[in-house]
VOBA-1610 file (N, C-alpha, C; in pm, whole numbers, padded with zeros to 5 digits, always signed):
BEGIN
Unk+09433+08602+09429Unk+09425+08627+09286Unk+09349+08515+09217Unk+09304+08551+09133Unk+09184+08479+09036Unk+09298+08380+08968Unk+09251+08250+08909Unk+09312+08191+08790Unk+09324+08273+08705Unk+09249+08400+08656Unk+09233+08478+08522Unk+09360+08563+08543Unk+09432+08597+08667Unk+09467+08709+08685Unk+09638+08631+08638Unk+09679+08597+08536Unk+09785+08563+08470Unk+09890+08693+08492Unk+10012+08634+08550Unk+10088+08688+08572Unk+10209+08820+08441Unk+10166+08673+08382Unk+10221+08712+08204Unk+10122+08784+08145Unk+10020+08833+08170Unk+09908+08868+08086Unk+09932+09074+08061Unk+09970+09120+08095Unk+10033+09267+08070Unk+10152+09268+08076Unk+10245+09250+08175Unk+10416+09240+08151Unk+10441+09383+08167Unk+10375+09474+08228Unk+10440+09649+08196Unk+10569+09671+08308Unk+10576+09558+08371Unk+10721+09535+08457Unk+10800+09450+08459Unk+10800+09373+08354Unk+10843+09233+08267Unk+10985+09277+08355Unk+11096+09202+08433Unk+11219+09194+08434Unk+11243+09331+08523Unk+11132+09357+08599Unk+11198+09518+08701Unk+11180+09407+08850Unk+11267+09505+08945Unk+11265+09459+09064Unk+11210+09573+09138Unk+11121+09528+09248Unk+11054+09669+09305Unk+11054+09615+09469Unk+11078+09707+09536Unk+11102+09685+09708Unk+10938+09791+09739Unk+10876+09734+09838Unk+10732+09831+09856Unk+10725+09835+10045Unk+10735+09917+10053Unk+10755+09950+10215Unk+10592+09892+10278Unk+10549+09939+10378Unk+10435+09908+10430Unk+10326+09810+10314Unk+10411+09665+10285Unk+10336+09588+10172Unk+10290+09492+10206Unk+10227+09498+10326Unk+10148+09380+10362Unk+09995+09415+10394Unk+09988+09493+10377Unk+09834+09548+10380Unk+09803+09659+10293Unk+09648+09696+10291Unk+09599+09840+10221Unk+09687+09817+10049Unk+09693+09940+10066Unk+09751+10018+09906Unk+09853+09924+09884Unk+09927+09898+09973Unk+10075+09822+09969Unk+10097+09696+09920Unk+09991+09604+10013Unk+09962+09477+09940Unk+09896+09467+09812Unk+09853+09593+09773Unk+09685+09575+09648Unk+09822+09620+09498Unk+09981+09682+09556Unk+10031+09672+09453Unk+10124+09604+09487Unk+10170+09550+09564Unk+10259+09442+09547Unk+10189+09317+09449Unk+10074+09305+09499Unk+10011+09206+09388Unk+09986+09174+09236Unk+09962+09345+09243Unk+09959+09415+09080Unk+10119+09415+09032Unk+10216+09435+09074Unk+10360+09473+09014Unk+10372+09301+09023Unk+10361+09205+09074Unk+10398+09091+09072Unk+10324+09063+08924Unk+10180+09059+08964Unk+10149+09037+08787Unk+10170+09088+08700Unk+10217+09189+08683Unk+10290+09267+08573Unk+10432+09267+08510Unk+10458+09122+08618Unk+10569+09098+08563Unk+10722+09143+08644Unk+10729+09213+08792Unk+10828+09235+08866Unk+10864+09128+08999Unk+10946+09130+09008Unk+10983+09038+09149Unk+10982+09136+09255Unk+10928+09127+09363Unk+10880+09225+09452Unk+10934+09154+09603Unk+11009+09316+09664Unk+11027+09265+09782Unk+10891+09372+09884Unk+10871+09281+09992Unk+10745+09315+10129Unk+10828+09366+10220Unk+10808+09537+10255Unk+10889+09541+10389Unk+10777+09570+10456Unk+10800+09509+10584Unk+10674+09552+10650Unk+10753+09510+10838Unk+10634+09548+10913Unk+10668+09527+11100Unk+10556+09418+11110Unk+10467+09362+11005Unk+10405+09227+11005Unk+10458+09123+10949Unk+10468+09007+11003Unk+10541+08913+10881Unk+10403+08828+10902Unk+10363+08814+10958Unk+10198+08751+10917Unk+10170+08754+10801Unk+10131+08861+10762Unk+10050+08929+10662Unk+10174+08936+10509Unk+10287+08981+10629Unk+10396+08977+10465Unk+10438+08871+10433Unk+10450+08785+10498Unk+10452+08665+10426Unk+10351+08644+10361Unk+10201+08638+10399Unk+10111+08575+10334Unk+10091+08612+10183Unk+10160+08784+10188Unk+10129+08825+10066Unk+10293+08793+09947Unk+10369+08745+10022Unk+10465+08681+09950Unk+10469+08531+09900Unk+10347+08473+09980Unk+10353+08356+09946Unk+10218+08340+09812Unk+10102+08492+09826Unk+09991+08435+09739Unk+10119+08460+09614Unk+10190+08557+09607Unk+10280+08610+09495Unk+10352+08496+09397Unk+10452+08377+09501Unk+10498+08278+09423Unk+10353+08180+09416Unk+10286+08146+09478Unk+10210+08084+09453Unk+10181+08091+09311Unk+10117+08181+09255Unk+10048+08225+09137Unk+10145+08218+09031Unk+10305+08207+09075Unk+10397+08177+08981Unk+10477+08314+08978Unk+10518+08413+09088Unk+10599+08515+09105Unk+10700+08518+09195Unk+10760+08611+09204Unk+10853+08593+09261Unk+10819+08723+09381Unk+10864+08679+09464Unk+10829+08781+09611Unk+10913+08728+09751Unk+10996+08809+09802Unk+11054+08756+09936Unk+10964+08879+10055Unk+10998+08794+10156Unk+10907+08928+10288Unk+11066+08999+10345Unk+11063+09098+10426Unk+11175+09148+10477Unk+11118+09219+10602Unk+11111+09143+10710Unk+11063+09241+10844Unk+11139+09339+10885Unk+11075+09497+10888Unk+11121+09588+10863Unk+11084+09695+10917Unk+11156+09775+11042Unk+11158+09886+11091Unk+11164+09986+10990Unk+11080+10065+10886Unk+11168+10198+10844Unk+11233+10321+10886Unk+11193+10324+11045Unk+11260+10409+11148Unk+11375+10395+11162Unk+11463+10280+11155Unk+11565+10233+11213Unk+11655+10196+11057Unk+11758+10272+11036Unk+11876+10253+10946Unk+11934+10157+10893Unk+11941+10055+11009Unk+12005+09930+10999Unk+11897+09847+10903Unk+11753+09873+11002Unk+11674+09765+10904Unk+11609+09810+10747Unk+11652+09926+10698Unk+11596+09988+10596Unk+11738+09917+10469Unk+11870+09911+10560Unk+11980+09908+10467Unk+11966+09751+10428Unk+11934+09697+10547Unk+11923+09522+10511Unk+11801+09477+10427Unk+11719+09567+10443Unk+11610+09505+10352Unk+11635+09541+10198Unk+11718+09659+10145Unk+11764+09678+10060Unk+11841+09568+09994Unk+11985+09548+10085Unk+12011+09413+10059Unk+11984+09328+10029Unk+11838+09280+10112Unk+11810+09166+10084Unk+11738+09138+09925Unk+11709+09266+09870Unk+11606+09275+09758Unk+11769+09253+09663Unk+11872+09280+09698Unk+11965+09272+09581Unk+12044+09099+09607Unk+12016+09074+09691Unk+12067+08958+09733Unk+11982+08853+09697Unk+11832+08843+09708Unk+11732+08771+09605Unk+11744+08819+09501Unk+11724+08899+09427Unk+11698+08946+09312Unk+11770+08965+09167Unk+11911+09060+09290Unk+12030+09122+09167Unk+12019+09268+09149Unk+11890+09292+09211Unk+11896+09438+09151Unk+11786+09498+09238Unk+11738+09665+09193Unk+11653+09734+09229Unk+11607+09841+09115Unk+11515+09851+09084Unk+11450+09956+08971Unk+11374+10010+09047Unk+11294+09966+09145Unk+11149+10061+09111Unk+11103+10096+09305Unk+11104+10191+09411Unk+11084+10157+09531Unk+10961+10241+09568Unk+10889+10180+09599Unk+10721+10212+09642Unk+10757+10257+09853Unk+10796+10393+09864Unk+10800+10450+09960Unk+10644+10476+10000Unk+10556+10319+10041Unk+10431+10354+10061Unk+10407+10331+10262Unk+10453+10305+10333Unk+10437+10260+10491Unk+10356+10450+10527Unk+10253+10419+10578Unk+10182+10542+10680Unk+10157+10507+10759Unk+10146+10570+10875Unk+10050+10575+10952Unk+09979+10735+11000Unk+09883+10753+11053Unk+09789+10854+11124Unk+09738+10845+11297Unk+09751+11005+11329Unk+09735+10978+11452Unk+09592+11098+11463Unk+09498+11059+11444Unk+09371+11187+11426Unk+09388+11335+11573Unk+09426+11406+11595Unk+09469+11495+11696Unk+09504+11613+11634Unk+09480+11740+11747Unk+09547+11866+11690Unk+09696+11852+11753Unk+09719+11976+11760Unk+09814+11968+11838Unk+09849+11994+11957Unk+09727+12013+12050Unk+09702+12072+12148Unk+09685+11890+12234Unk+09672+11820+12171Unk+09585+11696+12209Unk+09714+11602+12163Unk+09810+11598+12088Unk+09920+11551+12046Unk+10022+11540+12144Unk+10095+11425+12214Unk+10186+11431+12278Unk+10321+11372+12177Unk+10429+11456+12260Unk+10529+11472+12178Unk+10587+11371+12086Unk+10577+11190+12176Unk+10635+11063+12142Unk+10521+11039+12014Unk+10349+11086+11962Unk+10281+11073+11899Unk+10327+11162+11735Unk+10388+11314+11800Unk+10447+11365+11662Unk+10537+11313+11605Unk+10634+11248+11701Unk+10804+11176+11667Unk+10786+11090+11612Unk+10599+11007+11641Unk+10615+10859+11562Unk+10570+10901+11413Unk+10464+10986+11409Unk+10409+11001+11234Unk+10538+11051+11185Unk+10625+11130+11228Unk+10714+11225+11122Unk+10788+11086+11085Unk+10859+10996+11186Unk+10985+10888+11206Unk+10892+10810+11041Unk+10765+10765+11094Unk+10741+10644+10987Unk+10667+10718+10855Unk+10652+10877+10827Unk+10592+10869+10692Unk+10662+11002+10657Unk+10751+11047+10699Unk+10871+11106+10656Unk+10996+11047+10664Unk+11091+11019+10767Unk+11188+10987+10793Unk+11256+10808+10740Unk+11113+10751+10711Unk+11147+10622+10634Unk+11177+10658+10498Unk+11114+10749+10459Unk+11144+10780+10302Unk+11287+10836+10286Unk+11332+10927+10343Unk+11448+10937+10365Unk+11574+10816+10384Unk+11556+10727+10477Unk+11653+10628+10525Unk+11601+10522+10413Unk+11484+10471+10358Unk+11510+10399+10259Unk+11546+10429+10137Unk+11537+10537+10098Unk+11600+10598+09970Unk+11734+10641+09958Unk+11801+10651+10082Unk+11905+10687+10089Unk+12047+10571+10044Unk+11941+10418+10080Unk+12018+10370+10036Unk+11957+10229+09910Unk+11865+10309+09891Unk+11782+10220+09738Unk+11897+10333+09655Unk+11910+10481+09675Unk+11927+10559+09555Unk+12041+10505+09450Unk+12199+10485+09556Unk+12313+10455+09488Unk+12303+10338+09404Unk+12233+10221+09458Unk+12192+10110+09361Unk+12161+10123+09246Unk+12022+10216+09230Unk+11992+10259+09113Unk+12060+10350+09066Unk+12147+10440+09082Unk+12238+10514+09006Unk+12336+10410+08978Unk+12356+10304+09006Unk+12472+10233+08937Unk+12444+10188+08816Unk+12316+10105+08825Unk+12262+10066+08728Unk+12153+10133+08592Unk+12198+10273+08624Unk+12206+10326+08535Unk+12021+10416+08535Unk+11929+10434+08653Unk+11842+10426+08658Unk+11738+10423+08751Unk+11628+10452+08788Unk+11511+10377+08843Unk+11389+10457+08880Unk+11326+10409+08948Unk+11181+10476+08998Unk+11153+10538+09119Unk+11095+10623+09187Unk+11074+10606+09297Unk+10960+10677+09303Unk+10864+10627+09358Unk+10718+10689+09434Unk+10660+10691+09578Unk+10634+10774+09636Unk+10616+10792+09775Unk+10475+10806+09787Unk+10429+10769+09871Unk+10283+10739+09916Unk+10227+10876+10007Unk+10199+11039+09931Unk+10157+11123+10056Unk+10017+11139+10122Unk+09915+11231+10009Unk+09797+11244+10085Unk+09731+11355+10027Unk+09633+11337+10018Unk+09554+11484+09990Unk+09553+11511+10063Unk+09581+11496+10202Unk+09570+11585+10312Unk+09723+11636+10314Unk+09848+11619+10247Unk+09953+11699+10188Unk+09938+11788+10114Unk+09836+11835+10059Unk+09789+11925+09948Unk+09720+12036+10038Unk+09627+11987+10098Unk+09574+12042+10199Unk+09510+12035+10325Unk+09488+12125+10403Unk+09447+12101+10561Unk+09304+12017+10586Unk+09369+11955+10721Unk+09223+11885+10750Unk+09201+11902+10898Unk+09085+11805+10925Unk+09089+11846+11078Unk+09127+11746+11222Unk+09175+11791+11335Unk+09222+11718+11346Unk+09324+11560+11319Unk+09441+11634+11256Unk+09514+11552+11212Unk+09621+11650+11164Unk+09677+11694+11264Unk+09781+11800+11239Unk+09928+11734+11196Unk+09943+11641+11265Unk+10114+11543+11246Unk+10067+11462+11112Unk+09934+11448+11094Unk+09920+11355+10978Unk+09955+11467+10836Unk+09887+11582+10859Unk+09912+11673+10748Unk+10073+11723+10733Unk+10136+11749+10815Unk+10220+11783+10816Unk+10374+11683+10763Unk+10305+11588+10805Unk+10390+11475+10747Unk+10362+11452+10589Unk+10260+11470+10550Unk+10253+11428+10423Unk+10245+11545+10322Unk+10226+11660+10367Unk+10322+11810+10279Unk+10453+11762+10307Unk+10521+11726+10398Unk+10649+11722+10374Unk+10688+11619+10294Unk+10639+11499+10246Unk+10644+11385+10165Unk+10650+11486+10001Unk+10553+11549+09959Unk+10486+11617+09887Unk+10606+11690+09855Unk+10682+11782+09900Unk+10792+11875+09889Unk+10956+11756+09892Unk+10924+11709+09985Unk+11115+11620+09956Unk+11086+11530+09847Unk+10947+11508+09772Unk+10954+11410+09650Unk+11037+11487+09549Unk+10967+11627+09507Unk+11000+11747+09438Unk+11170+11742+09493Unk+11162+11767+09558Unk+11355+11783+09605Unk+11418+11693+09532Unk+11363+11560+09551Unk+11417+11455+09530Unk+11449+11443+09403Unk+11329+11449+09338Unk+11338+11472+09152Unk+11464+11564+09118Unk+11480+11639+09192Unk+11588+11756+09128Unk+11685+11702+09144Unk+11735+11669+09285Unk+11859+11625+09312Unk+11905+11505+09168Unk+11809+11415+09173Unk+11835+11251+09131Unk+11816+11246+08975Unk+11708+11380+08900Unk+11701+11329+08798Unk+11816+11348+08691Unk+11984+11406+08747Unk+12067+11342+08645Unk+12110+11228+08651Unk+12081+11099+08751Unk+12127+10988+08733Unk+11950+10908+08687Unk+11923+10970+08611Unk+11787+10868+08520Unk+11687+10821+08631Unk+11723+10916+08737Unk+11588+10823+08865Unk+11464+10902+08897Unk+11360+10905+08841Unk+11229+10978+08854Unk+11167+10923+08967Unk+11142+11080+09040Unk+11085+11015+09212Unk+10916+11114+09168Unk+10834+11053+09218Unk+10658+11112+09202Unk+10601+11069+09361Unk+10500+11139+09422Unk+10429+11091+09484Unk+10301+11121+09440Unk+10214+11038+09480Unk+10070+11005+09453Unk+09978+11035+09646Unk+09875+11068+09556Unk+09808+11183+09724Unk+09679+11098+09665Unk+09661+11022+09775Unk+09553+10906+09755Unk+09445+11014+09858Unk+09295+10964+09797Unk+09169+11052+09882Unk+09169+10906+10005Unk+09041+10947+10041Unk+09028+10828+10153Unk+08974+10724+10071Unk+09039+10619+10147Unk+09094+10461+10055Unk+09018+10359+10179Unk+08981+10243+10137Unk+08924+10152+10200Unk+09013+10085+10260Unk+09130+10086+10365Unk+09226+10039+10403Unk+09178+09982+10569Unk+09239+09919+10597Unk+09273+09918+10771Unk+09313+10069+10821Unk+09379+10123+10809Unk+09425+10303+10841Unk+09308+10329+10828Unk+09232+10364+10738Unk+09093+10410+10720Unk+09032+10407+10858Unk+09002+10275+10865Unk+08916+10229+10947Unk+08936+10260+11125Unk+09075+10245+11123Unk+09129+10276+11222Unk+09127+10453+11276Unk+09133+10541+11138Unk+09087+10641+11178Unk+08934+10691+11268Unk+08799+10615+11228Unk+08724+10660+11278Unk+08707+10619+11425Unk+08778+10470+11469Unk+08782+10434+11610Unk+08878+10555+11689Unk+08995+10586+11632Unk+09030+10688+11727Unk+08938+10832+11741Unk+08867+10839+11625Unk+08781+10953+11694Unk+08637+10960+11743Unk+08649+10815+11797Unk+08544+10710+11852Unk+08408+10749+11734Unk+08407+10704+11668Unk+08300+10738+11555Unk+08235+10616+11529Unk+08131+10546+11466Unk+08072+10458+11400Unk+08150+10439+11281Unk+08225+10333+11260Unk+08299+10283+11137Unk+08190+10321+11006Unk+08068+10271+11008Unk+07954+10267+10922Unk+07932+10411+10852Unk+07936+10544+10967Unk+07916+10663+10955Unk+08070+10750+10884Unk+08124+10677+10939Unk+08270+10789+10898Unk+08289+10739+10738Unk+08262+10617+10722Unk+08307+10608+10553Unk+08203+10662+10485Unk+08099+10683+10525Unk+07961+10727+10453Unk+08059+10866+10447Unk+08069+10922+10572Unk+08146+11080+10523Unk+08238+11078+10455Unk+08283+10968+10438Unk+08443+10988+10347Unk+08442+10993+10198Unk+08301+10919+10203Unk+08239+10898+10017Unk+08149+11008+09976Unk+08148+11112+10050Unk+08083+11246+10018Unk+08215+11353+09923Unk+08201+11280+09768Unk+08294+11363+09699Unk+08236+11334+09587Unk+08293+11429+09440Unk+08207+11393+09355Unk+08143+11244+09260Unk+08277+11164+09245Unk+08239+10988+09262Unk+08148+10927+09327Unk+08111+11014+09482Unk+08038+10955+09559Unk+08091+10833+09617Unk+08196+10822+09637Unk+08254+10673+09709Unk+08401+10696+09770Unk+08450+10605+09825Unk+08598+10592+09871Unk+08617+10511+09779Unk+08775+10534+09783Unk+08871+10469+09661Unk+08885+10301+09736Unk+08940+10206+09638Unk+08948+10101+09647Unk+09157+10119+09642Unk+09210+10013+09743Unk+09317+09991+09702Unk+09392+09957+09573Unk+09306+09883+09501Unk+09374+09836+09375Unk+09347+09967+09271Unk+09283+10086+09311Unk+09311+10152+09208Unk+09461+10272+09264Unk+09479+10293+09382Unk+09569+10326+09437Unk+09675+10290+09347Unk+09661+10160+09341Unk+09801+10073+09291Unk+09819+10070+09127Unk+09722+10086+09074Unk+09725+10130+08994Unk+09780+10278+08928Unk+09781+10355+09016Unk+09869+10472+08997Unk+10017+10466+08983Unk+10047+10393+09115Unk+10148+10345+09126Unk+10202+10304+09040Unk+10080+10177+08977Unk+10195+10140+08827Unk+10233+10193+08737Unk+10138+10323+08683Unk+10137+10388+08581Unk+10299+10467+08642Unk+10320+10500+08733Unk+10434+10603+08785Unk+10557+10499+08778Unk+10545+10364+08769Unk+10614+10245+08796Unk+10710+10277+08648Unk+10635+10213+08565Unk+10662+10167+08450Unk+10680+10261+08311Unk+10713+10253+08213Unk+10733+10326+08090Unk+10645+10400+08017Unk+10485+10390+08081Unk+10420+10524+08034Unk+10414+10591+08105Unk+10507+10663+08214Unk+10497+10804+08325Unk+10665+10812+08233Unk+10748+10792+08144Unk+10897+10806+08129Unk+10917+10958+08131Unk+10842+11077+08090Unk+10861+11214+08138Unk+10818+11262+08216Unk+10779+11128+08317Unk+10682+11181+08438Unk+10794+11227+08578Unk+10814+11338+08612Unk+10888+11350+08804Unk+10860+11464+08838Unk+10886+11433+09004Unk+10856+11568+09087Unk+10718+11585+09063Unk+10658+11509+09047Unk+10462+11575+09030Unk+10449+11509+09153Unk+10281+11552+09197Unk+10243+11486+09286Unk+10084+11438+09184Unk+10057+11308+09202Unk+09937+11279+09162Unk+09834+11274+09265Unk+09715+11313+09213Unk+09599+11337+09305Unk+09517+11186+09293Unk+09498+11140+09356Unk+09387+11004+09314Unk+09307+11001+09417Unk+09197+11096+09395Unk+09074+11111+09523Unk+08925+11098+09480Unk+08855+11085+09362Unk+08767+11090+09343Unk+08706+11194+09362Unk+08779+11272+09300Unk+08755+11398+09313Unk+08682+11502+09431Unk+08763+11446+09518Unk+08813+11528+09653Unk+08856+11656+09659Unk+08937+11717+09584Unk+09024+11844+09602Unk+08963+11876+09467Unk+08887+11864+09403Unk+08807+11930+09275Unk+08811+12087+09326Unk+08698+12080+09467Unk+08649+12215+09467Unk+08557+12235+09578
//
């Protein structure tokens, strides 16, 4: 972060606490950074502590507050402790950025079984086990946020990438569930369906379908913008869904593709 990039300088999360799953890289880190300057204390769950630390440490550095929490979201135990730990630093929980993906480029013909078990486990089944126990927190306290990280390829089909689509329609539909169930205890759940984003995942997509890194983003920026999205505007969605101008916002899914799914 820049000297300019003053922590105090917007405040649209002045005094919220926000837990962000897969927040040590991509989309994850680009808003953990943004919700820190905006004024939230932010917890990093992540299966890197490299990286989550590093991005917990640019956080206090700059004068924020940020702990890391190494973190299976597959696994129950470590979804409940990292919860913890955000109430155990913190005091509290408002706001949880259900953002951790991953992609496995394959049909399903080409998909072996331990490859479907892993996309559904980490970009369905974490959202589940971490919300399950972010939710009661925030119903105590009278409240909170929740946004899940799906996909325009949740909206619609692509190719090769059958466990990837399928996982993220189902993100797309249990957000909607979610809203219904939760919104009499004041907790608005949204997901946001990011186009292709300049991430590590990105990138990692075109090596598995042995492609020229150079060539596959050129195809990925064939939309009407003419470009791939940048993380920090990702996160920027995020915030808007974060904070007090989305307050009649749930159960939507936001599109942020550069106009990808136009037409």
């Amino acid at each position: 972060m820049s000297t300019t990039e003053s922590l105090n300088a917007q405040g649209a999360l002045k005094g919220k606490i926000a837990l962000i799953t897969g927040g040590a890289s991509g989309i994850g880190r680009a808003t953990a950074l943004l919700f820190a300057r905006e004024g939230a204390a932010v917890t990093i769950a992540d299966v890197d502590p490299t990286s989550g630390e590093g991005v917990a440490r640019a956080i206090i550095g700059n004068g924020g507050k940020a702990t890391f929490g190494r973190t299976d979201v597959t696994r129950a135990a470590d979804c409940q402790r990292v919860v913890q730990r955000t109430l155990d630093e913190f005091g509290g929980l408002h706001i949880l950025f259900n953002n951790v993906g991953i992609i496995r480029r394959a049909t399903v013909l080409e998909l072996d079984e331990a490859d479907w078990d892993r996309v559904m486990d980490v970009n369905v089944k974490s959202i589940f086990l971490v919300s399950k126990y972010a939710i009661p927190v925030m119903a105590r306290a009278g409240g909170g946020v929740i946004i899940n990280t799906a996909s325009g390829w949740g909206m619609v089909g692509g190719p090769k990438a059958a466990a990837y689509c399928a996982s993220k329609g189902a993100v797309v539909l249990l957000t909607k569930a979610m809203a219904i169930d939760h919104g009499p205890d004041n907790i608005r759940v949204n997901c946001i369906c990011p186009g292709d984003t300049d991430t590590p995942m990105l990138r990692n997509e075109a090596r598995q379908l042995g492609e020229p890194v150079d060539r596959f983003l050129a195809e990925a920026a064939q939309r009407p913008l003419g470009r791939i999205g940048r993380p920090e505007e990702i996160a920027q969605a995020a915030l808007y869904l974060a904070s007090d101008a989305s307050s009649f916002v749930t159960g939507t899914a936001l599109v942020v593709d550069g106009g990808g799914l136009a037409g």
